[in-house]
VEXDREN-961878 format. One record per residue (C-alpha): residue number from 1; residue in three letters; chain; x, y, z. Coordinates in pm, whole numbers. Layout:
% VEXDREN-961878
(atom NUM, "ala", "A", (X, Y, Z))
...
END
This chain:
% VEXDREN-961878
(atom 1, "unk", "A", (2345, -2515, 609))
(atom 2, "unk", "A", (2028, -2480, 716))
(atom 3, "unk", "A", (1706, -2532, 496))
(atom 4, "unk", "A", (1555, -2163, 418))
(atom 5, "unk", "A", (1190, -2174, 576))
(atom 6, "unk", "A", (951, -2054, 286))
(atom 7, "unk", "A", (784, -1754, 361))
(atom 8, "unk", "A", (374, -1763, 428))
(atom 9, "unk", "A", (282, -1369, 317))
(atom 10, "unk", "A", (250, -1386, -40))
(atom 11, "unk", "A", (86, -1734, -84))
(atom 12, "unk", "A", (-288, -1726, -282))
(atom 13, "unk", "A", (-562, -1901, -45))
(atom 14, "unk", "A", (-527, -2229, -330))
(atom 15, "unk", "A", (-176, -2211, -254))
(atom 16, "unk", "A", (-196, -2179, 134))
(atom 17, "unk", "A", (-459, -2511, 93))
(atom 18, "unk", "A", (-214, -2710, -30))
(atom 19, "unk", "A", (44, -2614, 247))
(atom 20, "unk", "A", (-196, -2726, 470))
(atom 21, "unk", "A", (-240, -3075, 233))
(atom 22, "unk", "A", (86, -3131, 203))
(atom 23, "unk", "A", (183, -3129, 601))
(atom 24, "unk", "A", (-155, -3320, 647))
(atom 25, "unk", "A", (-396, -3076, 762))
(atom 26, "unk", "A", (-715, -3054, 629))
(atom 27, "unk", "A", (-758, -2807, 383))
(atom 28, "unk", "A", (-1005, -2557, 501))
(atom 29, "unk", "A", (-678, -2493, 749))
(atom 30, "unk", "A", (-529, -2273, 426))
(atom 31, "unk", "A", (-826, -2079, 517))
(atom 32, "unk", "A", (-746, -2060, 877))
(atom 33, "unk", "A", (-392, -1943, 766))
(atom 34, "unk", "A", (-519, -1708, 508))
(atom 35, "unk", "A", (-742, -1476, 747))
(atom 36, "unk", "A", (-420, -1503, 1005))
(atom 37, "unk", "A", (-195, -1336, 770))
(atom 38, "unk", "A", (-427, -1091, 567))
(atom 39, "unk", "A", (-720, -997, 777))
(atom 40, "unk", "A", (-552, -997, 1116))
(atom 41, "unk", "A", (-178, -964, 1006))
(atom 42, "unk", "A", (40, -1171, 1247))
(atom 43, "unk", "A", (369, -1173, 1255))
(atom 44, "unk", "A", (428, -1523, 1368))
(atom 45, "unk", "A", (253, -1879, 1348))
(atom 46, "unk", "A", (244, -1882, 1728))
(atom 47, "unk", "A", (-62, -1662, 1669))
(atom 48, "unk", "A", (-268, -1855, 1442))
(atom 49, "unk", "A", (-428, -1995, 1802))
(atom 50, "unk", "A", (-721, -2167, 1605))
(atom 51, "unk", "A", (-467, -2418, 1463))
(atom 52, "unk", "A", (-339, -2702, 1717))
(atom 53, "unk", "A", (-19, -2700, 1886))
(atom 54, "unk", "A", (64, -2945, 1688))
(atom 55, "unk", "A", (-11, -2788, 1361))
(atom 56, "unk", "A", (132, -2502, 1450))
(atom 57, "unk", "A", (459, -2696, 1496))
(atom 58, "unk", "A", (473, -2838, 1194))
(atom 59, "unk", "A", (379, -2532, 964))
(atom 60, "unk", "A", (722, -2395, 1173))
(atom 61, "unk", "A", (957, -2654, 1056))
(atom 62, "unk", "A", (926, -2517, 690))
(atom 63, "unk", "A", (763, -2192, 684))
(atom 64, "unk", "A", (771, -1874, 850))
(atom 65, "unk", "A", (559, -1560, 816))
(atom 66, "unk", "A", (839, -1363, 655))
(atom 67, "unk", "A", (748, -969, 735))
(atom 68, "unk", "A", (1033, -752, 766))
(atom 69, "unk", "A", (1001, -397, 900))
(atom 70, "unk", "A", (1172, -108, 747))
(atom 71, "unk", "A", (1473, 6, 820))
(atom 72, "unk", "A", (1471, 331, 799))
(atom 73, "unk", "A", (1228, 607, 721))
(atom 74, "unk", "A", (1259, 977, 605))
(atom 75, "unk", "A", (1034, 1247, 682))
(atom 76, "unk", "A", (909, 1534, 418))
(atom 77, "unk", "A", (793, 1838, 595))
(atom 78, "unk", "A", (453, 1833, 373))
(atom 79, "unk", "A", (359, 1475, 570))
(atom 80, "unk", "A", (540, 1242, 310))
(atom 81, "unk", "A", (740, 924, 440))
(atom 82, "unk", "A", (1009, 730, 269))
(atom 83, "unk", "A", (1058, 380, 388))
(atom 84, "unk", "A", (1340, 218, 303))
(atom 85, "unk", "A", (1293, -186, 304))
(atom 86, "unk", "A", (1504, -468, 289))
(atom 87, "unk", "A", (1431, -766, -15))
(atom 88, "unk", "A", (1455, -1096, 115))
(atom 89, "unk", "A", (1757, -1279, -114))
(atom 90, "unk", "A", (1730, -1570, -329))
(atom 91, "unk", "A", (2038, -1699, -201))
(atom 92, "unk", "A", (1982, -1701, 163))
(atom 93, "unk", "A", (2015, -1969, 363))
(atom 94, "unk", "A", (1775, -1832, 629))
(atom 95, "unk", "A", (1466, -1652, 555))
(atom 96, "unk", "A", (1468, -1405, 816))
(atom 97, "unk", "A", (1825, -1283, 666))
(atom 98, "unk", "A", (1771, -1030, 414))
(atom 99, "unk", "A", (1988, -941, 149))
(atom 100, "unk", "A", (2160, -663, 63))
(atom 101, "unk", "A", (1909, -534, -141))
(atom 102, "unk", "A", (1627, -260, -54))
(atom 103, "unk", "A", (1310, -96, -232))
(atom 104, "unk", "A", (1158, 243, -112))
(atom 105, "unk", "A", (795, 321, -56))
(atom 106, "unk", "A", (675, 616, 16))
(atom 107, "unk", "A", (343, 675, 245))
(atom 108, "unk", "A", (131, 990, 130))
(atom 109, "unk", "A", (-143, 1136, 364))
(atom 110, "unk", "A", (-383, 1371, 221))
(atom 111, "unk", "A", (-682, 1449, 512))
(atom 112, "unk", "A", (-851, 1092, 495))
(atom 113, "unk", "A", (-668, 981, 260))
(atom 114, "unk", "A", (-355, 777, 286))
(atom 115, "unk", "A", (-154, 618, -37))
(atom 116, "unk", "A", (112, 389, -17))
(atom 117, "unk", "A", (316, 425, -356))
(atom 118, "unk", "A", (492, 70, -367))
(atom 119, "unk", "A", (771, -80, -577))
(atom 120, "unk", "A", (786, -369, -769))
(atom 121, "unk", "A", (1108, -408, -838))
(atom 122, "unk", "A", (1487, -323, -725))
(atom 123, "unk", "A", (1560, -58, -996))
(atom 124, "unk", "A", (1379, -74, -1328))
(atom 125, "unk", "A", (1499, -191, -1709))
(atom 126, "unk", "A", (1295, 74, -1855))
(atom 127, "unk", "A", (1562, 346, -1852))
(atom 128, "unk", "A", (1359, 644, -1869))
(atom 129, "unk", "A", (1573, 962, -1947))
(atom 130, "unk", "A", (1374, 1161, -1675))
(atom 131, "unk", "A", (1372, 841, -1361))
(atom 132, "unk", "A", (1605, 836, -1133))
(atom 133, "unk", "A", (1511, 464, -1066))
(atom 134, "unk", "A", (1603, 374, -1430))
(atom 135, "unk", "A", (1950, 480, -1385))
(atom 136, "unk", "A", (1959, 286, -1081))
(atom 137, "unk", "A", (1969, -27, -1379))
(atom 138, "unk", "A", (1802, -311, -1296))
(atom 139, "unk", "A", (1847, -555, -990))
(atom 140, "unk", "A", (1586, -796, -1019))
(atom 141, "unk", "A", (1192, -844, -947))
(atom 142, "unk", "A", (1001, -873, -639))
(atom 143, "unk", "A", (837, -1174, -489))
(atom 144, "unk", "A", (415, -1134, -425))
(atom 145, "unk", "A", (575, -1151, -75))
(atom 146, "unk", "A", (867, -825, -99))
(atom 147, "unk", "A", (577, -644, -268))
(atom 148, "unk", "A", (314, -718, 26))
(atom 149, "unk", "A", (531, -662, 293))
(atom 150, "unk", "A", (556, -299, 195))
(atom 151, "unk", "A", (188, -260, 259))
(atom 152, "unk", "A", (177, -522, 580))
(atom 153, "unk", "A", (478, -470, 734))
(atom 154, "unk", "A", (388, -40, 702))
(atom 155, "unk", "A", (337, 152, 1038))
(atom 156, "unk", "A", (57, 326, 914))
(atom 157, "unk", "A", (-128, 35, 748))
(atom 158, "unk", "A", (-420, 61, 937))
(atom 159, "unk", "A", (-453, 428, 724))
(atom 160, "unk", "A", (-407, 337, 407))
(atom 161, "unk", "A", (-710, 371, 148))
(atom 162, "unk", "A", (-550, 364, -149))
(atom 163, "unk", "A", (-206, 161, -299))
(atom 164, "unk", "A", (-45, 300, -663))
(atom 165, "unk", "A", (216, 42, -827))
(atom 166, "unk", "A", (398, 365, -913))
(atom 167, "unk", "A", (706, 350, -681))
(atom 168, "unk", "A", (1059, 181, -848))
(atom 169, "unk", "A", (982, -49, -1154))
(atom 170, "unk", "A", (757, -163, -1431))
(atom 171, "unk", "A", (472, -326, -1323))
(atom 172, "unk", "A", (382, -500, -1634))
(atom 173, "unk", "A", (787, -632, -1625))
(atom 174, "unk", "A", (707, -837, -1301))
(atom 175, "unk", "A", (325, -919, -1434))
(atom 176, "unk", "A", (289, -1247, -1222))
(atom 177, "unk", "A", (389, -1145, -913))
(atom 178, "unk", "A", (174, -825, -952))
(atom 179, "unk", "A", (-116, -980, -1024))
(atom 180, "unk", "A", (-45, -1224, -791))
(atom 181, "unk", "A", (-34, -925, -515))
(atom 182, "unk", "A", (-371, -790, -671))
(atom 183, "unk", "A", (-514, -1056, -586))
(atom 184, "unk", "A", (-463, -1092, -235))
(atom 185, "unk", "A", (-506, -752, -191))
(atom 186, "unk", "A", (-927, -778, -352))
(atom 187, "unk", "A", (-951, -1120, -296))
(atom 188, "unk", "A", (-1239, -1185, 8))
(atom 189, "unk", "A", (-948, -1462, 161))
(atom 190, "unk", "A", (-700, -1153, 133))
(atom 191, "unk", "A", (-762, -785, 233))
(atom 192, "unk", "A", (-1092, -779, 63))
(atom 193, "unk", "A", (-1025, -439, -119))
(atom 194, "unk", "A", (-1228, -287, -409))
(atom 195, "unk", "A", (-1034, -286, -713))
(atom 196, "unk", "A", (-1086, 96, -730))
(atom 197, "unk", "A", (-843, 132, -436))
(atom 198, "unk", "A", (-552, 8, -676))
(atom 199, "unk", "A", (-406, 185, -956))
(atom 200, "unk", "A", (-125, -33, -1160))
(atom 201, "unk", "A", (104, 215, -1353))
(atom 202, "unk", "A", (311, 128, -1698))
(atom 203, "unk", "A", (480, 284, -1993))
(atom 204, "unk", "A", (309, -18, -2183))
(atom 205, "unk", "A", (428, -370, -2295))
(atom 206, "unk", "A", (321, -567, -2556))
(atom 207, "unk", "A", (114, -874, -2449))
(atom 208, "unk", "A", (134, -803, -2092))
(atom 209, "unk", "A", (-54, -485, -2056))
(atom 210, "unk", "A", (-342, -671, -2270))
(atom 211, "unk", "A", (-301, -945, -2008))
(atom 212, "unk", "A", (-333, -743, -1716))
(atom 213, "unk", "A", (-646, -567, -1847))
(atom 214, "unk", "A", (-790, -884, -1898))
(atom 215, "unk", "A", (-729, -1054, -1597))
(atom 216, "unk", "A", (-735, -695, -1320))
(atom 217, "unk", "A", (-1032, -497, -1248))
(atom 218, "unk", "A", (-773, -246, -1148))
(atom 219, "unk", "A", (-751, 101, -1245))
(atom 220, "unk", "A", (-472, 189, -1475))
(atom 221, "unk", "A", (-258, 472, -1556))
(atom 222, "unk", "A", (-21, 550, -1867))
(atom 223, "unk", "A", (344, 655, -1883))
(atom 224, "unk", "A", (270, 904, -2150))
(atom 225, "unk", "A", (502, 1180, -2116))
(atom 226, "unk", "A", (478, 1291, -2475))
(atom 227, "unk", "A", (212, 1173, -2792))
(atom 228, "unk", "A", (506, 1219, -3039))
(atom 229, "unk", "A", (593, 865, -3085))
(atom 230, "unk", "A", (958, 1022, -3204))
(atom 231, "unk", "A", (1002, 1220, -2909))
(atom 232, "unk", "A", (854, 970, -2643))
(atom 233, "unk", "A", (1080, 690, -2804))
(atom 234, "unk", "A", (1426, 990, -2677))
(atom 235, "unk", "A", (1258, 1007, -2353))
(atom 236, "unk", "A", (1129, 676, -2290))
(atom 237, "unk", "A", (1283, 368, -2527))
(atom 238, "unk", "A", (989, 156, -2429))
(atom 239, "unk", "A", (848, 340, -2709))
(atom 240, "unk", "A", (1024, 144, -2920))
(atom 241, "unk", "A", (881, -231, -2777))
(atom 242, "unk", "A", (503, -57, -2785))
(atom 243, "unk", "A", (451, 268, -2920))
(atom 244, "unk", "A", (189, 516, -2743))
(atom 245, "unk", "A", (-21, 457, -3034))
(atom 246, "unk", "A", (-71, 86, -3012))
(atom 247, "unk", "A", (-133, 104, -2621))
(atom 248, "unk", "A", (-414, 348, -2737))
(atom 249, "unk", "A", (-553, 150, -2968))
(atom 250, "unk", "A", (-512, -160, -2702))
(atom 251, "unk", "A", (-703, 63, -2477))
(atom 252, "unk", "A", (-974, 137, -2701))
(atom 253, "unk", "A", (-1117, -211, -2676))
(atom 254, "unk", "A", (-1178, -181, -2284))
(atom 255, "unk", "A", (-1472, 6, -2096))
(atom 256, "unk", "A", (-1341, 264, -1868))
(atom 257, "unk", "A", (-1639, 434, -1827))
(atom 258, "unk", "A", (-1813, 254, -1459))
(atom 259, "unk", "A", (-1582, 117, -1251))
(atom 260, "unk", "A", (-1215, 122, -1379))
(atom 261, "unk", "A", (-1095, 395, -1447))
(atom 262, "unk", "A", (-775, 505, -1722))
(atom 263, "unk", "A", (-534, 812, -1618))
(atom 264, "unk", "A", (-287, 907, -1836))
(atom 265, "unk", "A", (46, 1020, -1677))
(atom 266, "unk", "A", (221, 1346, -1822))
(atom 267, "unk", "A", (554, 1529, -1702))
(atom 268, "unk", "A", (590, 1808, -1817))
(atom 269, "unk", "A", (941, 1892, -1956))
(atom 270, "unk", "A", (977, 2302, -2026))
(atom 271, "unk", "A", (992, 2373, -2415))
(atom 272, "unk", "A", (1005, 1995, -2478))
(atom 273, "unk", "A", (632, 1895, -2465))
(atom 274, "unk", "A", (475, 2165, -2338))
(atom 275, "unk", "A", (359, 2325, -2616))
(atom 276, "unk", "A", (36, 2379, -2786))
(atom 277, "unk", "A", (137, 2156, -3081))
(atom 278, "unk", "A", (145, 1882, -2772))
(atom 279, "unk", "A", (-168, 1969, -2622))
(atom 280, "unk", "A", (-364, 1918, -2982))
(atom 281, "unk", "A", (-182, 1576, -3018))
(atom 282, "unk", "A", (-298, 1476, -2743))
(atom 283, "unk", "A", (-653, 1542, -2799))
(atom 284, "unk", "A", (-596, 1387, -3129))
(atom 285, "unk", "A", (-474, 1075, -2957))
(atom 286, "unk", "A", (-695, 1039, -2675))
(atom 287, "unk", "A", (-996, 1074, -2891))
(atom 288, "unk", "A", (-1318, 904, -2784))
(atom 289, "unk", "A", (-1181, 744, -2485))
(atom 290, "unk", "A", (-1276, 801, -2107))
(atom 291, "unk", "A", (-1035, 925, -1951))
(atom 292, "unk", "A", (-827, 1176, -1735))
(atom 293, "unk", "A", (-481, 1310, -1799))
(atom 294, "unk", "A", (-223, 1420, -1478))
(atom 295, "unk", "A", (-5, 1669, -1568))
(atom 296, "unk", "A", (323, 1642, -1318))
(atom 297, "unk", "A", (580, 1890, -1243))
(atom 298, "unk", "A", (943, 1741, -1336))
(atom 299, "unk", "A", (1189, 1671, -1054))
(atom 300, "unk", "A", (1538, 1723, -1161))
(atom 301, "unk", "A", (1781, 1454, -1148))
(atom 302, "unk", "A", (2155, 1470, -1238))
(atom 303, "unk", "A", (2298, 1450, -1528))
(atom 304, "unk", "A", (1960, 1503, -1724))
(atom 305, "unk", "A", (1928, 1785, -2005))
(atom 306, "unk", "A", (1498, 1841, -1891))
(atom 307, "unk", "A", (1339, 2121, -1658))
(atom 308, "unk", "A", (1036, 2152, -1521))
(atom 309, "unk", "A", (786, 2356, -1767))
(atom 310, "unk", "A", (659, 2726, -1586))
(atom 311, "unk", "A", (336, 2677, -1366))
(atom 312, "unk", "A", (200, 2885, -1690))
(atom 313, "unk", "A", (283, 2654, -1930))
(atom 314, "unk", "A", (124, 2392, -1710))
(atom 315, "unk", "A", (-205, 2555, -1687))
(atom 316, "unk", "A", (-248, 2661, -2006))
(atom 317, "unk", "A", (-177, 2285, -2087))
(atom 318, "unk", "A", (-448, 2179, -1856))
(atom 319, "unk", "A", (-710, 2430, -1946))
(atom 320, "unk", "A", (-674, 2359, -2330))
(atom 321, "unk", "A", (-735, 1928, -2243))
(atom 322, "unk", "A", (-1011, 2005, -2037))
(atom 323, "unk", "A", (-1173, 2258, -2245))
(atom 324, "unk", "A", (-1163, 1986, -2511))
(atom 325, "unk", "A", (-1329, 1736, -2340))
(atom 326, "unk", "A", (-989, 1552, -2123))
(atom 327, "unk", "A", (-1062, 1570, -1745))
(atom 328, "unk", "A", (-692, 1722, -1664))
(atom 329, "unk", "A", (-541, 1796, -1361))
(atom 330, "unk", "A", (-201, 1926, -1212))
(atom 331, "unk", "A", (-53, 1626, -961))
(atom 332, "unk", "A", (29, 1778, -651))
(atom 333, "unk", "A", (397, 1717, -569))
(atom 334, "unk", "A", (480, 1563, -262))
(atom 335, "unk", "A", (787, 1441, -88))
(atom 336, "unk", "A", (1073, 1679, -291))
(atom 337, "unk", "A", (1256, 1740, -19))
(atom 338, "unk", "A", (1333, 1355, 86))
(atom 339, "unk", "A", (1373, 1226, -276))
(atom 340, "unk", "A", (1018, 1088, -230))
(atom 341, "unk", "A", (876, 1268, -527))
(atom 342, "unk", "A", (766, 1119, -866))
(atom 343, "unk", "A", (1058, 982, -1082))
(atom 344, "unk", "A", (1357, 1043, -776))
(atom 345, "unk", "A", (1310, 696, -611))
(atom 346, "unk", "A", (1638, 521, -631))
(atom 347, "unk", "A", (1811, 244, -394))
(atom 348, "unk", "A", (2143, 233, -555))
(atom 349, "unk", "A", (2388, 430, -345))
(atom 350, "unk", "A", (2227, 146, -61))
(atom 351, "unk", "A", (2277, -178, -228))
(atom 352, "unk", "A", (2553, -373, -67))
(atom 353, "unk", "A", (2727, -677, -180))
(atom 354, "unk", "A", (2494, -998, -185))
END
């Protein structure tokens, strides 16, 4: 069998440098190599023309760029796409062969603006009662490359302003390779991005939320869902590993007043947490700390005893946060009608045998 050819998109600039060692270039070549793949995105080493023929060559024999576009696409009459893209296997003796696995990400233009909700992993351990990606189970992580490839490999690329880690999986579950991505993506070798163009989503985990604070300048948003540590532990048993309350107090130690900024994300389940009784816990909770909460309208999914609280109940909810001090806002839905929408991602009726 042939020897899989390791894949270039996805590689730090220190990493990309010692490519360049190792098949006896000089090193300001992983420089060269960088700008080819995240300022000018090739597709292929036959267009890094500032390296030699020879060079060029020899990167071949055991890399490759490794982009792969999607393969299919679904189209929400409110502007909302759905890609559908393949994850390169583990197990595959050639690197442009991809496995029978597949991640959506869905493309959102608003005027301007365009956001590229990506995934982070092939299903999700988290098991949410209300995700349609948890009960999807989990089917492993995603390389810096599977994750960038969403964004490079994307037909509207040269549109997007702003990328949420909010499409299938827990970021803080695949930490490395998320921060890994982060990096490239703000890194003046990589796409040069402000940090404020990237918000990294999770329900919280012990140790590696703290991490990721420490070592991002990216904004962050909460899996809240309800303050009731009782209740959130039924809806979401992350609760259990770190409890709403600890990620709080966790939270408490960071600024988020200049330039990162803390959301807190809040379905809203009718007569389950939409009550008053909520709404003053959550004050209660949220305390002293800058931030904004985003109320979102539940999409149902099979086989789930939750429905989506009135647009009443969801404004009251809103107008009593804000009028005690929370910045609060209603998420616009987007994508319903192609399963794009928060909380219906889900790849498993696609996955194949490996």
């Amino acid at each position: 069998m042939a020897e899989r050819k390791r894949r270039l998109i996805g590689l730090t600039l220190a990493e990309l440098k010692e490519v360049a060692s190792n098949l006896g270039m000089p090193a300001f070549t992983g420089g060269q190599i960088a700008k080819w793949l995240y300022d000018r995105h090739v597709t292929s080493i036959d267009e890094m023309t500032n390296l030699s023929k020879v060079n060029r060559e020899r990167l071949k024999e055991q890399f490759c760029v490794g982009l792969l576009e999607p393969i299919d696409a679904q189209y929400s009459k409110d502007g909302t796409i759905k890609y559908l893209f393949p994850v390169l296997s583990d197990k595959s003796d050639d690197s442009d062969k991809p496995a029978h696995r597949f991640v959506e990400t869905v493309f959102i233009p608003d005027g301007e603006r365009g956001t590229l909700c990506v995934s982070c992993q092939v299903g999700c351990k988290m098991n949410c009662l209300f995700c349609q990606t948890g009960k999807q189970g989990f089917e492993g992580n995603l390389s810096a490359a599977d994750i960038l490839n969403q964004i490079c490999a994307l037909p509207e690329r040269e549109r997007l302003t702003n990328i949420v880690f909010m499409g299938q999986g827990e970021p803080m579950d695949n930490l490395d390779n998320v921060l890994r991505t982060t990096e490239i993506l703000t890194a003046d070798y990589g796409f040069a991005w402000s940090p404020k163009r990237i918000t990294v989503s999770s329900v919280g985990i012990r140790g590696k939320l703290q991490r990721f604070l420490n070592e991002s300048d990216c904004h962050v948003a909460i899996s809240m869902h309800s303050p009731l540590p009782e209740q959130r532990a039924q809806l979401m048993p992350a609760e259990r590993g770190m409890g709403i309350e600890e990620v709080v107090e966790l939270l408490r130690r960071y600024d988020f007043s200049h330039q990162r900024r803390l959301t807190f994300e809040y379905i809203v389940f009718g007569g389950t947490n939409d009550t008053k009784a909520h709404a003053r816990s959550i004050v209660r909770l949220l305390s002293g700390i800058d931030c904004r909460v985003n109320l979102i309208r539940f999409h149902q999914i099979p086989d789930v005893p939750l429905h989506g609280a009135s647009e009443e109940r969801m404004e009251a909810m809103r107008d009593y946060l804000t009028h005690h001090g929370i910045t609060t806002t209603i998420r616009a839905s987007r994508g319903q009608d192609i399963f794009a929408a928060c909380g219906l991602l889900s790849t498993k009726k696609k996955q194949g045998g490996s």
